[in-house]
C-alpha positions in Angstrom: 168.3 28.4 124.7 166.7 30.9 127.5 167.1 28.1 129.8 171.2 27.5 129.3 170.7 23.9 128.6 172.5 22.4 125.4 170.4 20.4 123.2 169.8 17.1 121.4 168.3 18.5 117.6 166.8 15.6 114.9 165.1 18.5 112.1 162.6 17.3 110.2 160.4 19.7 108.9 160.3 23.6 107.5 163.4 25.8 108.6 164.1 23.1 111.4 167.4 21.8 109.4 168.5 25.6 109.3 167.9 26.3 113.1 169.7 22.7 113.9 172.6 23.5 112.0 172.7 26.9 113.3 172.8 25.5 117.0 175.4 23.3 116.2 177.4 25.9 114.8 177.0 27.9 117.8 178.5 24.7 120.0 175.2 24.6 121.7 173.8 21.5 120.1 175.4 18.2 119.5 175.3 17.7 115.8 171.6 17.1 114.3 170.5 14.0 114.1 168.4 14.0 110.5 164.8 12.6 111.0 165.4 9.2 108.5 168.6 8.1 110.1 167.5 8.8 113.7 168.1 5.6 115.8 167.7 4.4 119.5 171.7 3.6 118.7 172.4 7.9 117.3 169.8 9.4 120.0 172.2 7.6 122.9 175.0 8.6 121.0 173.9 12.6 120.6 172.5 12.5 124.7 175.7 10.9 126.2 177.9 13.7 124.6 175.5 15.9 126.2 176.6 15.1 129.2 180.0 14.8 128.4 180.8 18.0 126.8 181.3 20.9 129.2 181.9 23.4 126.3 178.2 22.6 125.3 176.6 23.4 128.7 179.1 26.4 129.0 177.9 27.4 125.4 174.5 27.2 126.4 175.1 29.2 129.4 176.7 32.1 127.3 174.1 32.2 125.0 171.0 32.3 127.1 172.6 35.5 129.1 172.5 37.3 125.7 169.1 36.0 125.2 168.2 37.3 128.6 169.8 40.7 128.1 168.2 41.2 124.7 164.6 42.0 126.2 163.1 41.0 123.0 159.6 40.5 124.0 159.4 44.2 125.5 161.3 45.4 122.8 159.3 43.9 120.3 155.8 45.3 122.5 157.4 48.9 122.6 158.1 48.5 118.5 154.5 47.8 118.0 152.8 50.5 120.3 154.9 52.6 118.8 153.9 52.1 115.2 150.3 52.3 116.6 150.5 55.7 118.4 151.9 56.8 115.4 149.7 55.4 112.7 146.1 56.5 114.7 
């Protein structure tokens, strides 16, 4: 999602069905494609409306600014020093 590009999900293992639906609901994935009905015929299907849909790519784009902005990596390096000055 950094990048800005919509995606193409098929979820087949641990919290993958949650993050693909969550995508989806956030119009920045076309709708997941589950692992056992996953076909040369649905995969078309899923990357052709990927190049269709405008609101995807725009969706994408949106998104990844807030990613961007969050700074979670550094925020998540300043929470750990942090805790460590504090703790020794």
């Amino acid at each position: 999602m950094r990048a800005g590009k919509p995606m193409t999900i098929s979820p087949f293992h641990g919290d993958q069905p949650f993050w693909a639906k969550r995508m989806y609901e956030l119009g920045v994935s076309t709708k997941p494609i589950p692992e056992k009905s996953m076909s040369v015929a649905s995969l078309a299907e899923r990357i052709a409306e990927l190049t269709r849909h405008s609101t995807l790519r725009a969706n994408a784009m949106a998104l990844s600014g807030k990613i961007q902005g969050e700074r979670g990596v550094d925020r998540t390096v300043e929470f750990i020093e942090r805790r460590l000055h504090n703790h020794f």
